[in-house]
Backbone as a ProteinNet text record, in pm:
[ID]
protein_1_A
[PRIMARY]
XXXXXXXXXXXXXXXXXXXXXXXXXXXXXXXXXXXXXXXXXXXXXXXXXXXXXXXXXXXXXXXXXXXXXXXXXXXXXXXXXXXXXXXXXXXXXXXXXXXXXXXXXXXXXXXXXXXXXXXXXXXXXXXXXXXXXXXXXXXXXXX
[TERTIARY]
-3152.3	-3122.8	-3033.2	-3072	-2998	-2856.4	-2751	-2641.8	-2609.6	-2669.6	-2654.5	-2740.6	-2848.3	-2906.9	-2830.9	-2746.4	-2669.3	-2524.3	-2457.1	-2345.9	-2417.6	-2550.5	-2609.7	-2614.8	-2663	-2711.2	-2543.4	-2431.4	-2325.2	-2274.8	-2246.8	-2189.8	-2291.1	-2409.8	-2509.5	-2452.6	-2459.1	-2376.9	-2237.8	-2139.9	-2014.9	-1992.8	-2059.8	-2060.9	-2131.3	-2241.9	-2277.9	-2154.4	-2103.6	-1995.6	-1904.3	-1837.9	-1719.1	-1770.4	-1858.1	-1948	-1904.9	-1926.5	-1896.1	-1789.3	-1636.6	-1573.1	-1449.7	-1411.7	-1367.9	-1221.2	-1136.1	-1004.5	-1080.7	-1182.1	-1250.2	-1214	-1263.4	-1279.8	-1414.1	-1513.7	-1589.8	-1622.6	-1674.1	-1703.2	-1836.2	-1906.2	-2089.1	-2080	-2110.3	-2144.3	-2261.8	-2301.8	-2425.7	-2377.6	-2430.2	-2462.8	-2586.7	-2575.9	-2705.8	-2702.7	-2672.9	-2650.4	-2783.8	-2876.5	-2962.5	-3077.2	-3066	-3172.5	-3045.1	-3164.9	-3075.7	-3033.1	-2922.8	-2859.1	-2773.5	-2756.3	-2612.1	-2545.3	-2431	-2365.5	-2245	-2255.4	-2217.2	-2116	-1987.7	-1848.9	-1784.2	-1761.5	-1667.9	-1586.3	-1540.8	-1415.8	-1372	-1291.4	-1209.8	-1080.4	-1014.5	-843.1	-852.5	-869	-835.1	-702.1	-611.8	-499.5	-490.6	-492.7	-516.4	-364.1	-242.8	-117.2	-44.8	-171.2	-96.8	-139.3	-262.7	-315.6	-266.4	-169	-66.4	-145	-219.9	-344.8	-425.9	-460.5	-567.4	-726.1	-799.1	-903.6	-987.8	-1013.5	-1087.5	-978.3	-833.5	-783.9	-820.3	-975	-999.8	-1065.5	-1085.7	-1101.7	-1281.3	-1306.9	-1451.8	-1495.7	-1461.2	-1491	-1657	-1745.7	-1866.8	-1935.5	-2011.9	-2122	-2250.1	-2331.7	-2483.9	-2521.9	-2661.9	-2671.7	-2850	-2799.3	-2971.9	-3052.6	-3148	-3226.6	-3333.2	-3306.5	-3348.5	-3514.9	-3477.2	-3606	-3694.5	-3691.5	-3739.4	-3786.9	-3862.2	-3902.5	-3781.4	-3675.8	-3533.7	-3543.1	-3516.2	-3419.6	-3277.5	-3259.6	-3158.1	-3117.3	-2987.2	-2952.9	-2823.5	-2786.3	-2665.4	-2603.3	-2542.3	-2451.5	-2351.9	-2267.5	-2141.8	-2110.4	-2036.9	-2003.3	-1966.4	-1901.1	-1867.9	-1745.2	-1737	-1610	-1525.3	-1415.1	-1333.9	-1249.4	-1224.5	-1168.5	-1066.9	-987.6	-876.8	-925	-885.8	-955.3	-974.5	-1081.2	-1072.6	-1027.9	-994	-927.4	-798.2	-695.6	-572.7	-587.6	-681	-654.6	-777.3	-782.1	-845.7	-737.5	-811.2	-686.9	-786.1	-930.7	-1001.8	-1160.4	-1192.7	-1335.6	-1423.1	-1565.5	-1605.9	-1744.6	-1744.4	-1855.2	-1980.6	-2134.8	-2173.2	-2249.2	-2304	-2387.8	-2522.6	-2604.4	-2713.8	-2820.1	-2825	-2914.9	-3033.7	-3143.3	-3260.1	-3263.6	-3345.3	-3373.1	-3417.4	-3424.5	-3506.1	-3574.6	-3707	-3743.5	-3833.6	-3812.5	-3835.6	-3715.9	-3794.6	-3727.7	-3561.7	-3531.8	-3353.5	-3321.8	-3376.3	-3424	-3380.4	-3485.2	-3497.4	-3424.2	-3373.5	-3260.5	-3165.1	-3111.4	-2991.7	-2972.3	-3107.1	-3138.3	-3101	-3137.8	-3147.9	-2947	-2954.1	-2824.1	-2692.3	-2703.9	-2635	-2701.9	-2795.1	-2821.2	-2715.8	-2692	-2619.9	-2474.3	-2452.4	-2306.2	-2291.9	-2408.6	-2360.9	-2314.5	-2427.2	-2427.9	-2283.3	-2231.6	-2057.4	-1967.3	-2015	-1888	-1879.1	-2006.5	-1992.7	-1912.7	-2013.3	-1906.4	-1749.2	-1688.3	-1585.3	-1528.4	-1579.6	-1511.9	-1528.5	-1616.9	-1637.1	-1517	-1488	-1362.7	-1224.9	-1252.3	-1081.7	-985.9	-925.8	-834.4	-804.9	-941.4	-985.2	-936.6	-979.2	-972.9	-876.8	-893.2	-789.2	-683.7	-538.8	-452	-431.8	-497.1	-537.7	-425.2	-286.3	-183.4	-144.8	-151.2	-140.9	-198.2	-282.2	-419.8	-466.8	-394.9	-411.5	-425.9	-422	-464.9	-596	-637.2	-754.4	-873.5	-844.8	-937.9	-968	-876.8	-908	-972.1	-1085.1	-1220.2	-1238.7
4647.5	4788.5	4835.5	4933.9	4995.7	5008.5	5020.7	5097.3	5248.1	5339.7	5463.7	5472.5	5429.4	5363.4	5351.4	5211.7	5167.5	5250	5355.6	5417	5518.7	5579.1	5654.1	5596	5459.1	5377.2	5368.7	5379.7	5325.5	5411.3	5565.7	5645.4	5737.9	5704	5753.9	5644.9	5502.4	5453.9	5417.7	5485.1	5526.4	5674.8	5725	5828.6	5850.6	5816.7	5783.1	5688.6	5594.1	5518.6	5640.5	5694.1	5779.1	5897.4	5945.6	6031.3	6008.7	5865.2	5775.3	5761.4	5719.8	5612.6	5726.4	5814	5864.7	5785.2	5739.6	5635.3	5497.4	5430.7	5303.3	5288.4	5143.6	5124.4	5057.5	5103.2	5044.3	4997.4	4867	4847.2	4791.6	4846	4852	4796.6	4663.4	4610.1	4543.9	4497.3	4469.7	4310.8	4220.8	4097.1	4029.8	3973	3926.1	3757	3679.2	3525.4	3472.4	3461.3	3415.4	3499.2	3646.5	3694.3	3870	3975.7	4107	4148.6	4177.5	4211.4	4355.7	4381.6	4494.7	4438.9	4463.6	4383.5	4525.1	4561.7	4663	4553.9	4565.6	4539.9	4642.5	4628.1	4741.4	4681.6	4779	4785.6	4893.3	4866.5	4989.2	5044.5	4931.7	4999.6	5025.9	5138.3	5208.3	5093.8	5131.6	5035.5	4882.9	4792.8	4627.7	4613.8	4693.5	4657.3	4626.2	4721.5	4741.2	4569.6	4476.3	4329	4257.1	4242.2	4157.9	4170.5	4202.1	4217.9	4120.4	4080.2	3961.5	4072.7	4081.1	4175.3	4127.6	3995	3909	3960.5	4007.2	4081.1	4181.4	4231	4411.3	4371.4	4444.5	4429.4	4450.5	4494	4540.9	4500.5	4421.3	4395.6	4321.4	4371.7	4376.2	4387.5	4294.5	4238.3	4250.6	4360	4366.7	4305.1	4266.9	4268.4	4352.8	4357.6	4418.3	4378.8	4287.7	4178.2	4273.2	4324.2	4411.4	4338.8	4220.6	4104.4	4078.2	4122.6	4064.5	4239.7	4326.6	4455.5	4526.9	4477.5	4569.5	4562.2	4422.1	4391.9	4417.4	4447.2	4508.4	4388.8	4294.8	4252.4	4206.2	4180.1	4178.1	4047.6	3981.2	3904.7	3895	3920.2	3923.1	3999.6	4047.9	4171.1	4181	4161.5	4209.6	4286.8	4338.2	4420.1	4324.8	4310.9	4207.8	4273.7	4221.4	4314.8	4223	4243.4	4176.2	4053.3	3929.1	3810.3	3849.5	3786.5	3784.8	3636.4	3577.1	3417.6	3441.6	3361.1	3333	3275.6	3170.2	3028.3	3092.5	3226.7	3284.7	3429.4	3409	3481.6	3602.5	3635.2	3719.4	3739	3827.7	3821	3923.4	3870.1	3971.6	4053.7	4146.4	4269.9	4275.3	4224.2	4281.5	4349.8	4424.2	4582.7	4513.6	4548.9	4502.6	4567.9	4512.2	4528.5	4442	4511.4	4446.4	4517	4389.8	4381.7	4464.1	4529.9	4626.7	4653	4646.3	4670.3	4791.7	4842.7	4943.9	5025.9	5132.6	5187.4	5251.4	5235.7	5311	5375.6	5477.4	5562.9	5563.8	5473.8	5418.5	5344.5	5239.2	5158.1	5221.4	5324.6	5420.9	5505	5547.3	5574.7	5502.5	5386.6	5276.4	5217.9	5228.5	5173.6	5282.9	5449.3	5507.6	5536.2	5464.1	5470.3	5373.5	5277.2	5131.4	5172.6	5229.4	5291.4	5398.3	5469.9	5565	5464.2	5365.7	5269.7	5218.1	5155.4	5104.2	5173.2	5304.2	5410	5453.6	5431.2	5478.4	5353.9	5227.2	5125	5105	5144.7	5149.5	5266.6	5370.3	5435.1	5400.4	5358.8	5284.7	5199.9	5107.4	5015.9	5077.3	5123.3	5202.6	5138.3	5165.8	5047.4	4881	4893.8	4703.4	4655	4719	4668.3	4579.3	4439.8	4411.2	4445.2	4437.8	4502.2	4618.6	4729.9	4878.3	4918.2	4899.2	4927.2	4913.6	4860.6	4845.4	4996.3	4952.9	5017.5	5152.6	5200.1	5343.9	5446.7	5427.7	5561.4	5549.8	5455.6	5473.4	5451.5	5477.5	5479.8	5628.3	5721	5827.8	5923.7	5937.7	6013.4	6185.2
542.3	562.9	449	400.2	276.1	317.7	238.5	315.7	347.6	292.4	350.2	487.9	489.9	679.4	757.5	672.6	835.1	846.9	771.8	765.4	871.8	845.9	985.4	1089	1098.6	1238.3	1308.7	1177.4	1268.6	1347.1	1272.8	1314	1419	1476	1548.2	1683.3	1694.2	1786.9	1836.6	1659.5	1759.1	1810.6	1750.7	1812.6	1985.3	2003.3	2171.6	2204.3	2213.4	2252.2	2340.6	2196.4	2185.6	2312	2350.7	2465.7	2578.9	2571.4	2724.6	2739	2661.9	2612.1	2542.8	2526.7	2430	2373.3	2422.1	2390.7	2394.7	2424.2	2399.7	2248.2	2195.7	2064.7	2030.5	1926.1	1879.1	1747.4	1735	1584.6	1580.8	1456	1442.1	1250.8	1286.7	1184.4	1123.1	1036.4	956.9	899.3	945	891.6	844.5	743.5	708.4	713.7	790.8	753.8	792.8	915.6	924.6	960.8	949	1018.2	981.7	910.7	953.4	1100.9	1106.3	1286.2	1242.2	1307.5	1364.9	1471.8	1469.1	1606.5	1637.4	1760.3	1847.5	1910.9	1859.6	2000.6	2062.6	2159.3	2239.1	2367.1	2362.8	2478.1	2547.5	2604.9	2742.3	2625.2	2591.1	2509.3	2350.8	2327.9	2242.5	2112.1	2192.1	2117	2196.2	2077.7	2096.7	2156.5	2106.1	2088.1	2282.1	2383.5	2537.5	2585.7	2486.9	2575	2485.2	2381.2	2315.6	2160.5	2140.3	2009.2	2019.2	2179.2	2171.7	2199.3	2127.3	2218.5	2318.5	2296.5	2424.3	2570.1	2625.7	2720.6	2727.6	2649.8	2745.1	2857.9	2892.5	3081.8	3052	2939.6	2970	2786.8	2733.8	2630.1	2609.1	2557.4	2551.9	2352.6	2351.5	2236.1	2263.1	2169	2163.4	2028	2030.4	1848.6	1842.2	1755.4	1733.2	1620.2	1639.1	1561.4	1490.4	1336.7	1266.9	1223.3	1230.2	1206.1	1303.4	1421.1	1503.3	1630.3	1543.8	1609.7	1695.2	1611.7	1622.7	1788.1	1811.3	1967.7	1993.6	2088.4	2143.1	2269.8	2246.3	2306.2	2365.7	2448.6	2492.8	2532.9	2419.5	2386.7	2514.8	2517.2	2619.3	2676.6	2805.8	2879.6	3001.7	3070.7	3218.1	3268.1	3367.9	3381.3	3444.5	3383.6	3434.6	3545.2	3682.2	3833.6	3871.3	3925.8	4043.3	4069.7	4105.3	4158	4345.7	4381.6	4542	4570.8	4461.3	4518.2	4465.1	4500.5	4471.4	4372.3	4359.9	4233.8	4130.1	4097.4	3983.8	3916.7	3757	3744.2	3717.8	3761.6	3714.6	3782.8	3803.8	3871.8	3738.6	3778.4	3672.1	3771	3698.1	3778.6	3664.2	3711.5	3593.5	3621.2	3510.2	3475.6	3431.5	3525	3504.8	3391	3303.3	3190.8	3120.6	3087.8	2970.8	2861.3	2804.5	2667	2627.8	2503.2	2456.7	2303.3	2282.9	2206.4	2082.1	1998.5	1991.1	1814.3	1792.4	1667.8	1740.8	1611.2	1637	1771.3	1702.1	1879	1991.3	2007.3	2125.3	2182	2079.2	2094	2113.8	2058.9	2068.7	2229.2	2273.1	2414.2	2528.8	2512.9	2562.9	2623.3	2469.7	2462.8	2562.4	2552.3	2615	2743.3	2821	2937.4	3027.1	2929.2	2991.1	2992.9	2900.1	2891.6	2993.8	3019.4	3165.5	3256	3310.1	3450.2	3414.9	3295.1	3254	3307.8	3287.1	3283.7	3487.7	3521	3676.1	3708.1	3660.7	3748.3	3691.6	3614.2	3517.3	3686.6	3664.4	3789.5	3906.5	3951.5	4076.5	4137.1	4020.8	4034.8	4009.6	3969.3	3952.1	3944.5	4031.5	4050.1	4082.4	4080	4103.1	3972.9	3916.3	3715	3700.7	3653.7	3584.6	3520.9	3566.7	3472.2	3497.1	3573.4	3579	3555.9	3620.6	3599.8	3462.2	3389.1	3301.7	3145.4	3223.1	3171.3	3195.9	3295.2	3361.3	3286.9	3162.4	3058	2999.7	2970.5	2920.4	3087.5	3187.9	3286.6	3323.5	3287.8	3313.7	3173.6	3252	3191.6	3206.7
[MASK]
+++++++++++++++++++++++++++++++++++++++++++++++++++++++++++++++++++++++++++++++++++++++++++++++++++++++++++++++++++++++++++++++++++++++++++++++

């Protein structure tokens, strides 16, 4: 992918992100090591500085990649909403957002992709206050 392409492809999916998400953080990058990809990370906190600057502590920290080689798949790497434990001897439960694969031009993928981010964002409110940390966290939950 040229680079003026993917400076569109990026700012076309932070921008849908930012829709859903507006204090979230996202980063849309381009690797080439074994195969062309884009890789879509995101999260719930805006600033790394409120979970110590570890980002693996967002409560909803989530990885797609999209296999530019392979009829531009759309897939989802990592993701769940991390909630309150219902055990004592856990320090974390996770909720997940049920999603498929998808194949298909930009587009579509881009479609695709802010459909999943609606279903995130309901269950993101759904839980509310279940959320891991919420207290913590109570600013970037309100939408």
């Amino acid at each position: 992918m040229k680079p003026e392409e993917f400076e569109v492809v990026k700012e076309q999916f932070t921008k849908e992100f930012k829709k859903f998400f507006p204090k979230g953080y996202v980063n849309v990058r381009e690797e080439n090591r074994f195969s062309d990809t884009i890789i879509i990370s995101f999260g719930l906190l805006g600033d790394h500085s409120i979970c110590g600057n570890i980002i693996e502590n967002d409560p909803m920290l989530h990885t797609f990649f999209i296999n530019l080689d392979n009829e531009n798949e759309l897939e989802k790497v990592r993701g769940n909403l991390n909630v309150k434990p219902t055990s004592r001897y856990y320090a974390m439960d996770n909720v997940r957002v049920p999603y498929r694969k998808v194949k298909g031009d930009l587009n579509k993928i881009q479609k695709h992709f802010g459909k999943y981010l609606d279903k995130l964002k309901k269950e993101v409110i759904k839980q509310g206050d279940n959320i891991y940390k919420s207290d913590v966290y109570h600013e970037y939950l309100q939408f």
